[in-house]
C-alpha positions, 0 to 999 in steps of 0.5 A: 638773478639777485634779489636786492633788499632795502631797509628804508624808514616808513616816512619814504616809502611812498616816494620810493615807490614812485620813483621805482616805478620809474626806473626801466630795471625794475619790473616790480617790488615788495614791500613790507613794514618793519620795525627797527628796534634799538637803543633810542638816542634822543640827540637824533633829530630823525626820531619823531616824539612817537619813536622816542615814546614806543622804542622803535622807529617804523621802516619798511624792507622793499625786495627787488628782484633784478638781472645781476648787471642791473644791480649797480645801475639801481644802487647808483640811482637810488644814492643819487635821488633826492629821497632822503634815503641816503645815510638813512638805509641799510640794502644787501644783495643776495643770489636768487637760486629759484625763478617764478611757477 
């Protein structure tokens, strides 16, 4: 098993969700709000006034939990969805060394 971790900006999370639920690999995921904190560059058009104003832009980390030949079939999906994810979200991949209780 691998667990597949997504780092999206909070403006998709609700259309993520959506399209999830949609994928037969997927029997479920987590997310969780994050913030992402860094040098804030006015030139980028995807930070909102509030962004600039606060210092950090809100995301969320959605985990799966996937069979190991599922991951590229999810990845793929994702890049190729209309989500406005792509170039605007960082994943990794890491084993899952213990199952559920």
């Amino acid at each position: 098993m691998k667990n597949l971790t997504l780092i999206v900006h909070a403006d998709t999370e609700q259309a993520l969700a959506d399209f999830l639920r949609g994928l037969p690999q997927v029997s479920g995921f987590t997310f969780t709000q994050v913030e992402e904190h860094g040098s804030q560059d006015e030139r980028n058009s995807e930070l909102s006034a509030r962004d600039l104003v606060v210092g950090y832009t809100p995301h969320a980390r959605v985990d799966l939990i996937l069979r190991e030949k599922d991951v590229e079939a999810v990845l793929s999906a994702l890049r190729e969805s209309h989500l406005g994810i792509a170039g605007r979200s960082q994943y990794w991949v890491t084993s899952v060394e213990a199952g559920t209780l």
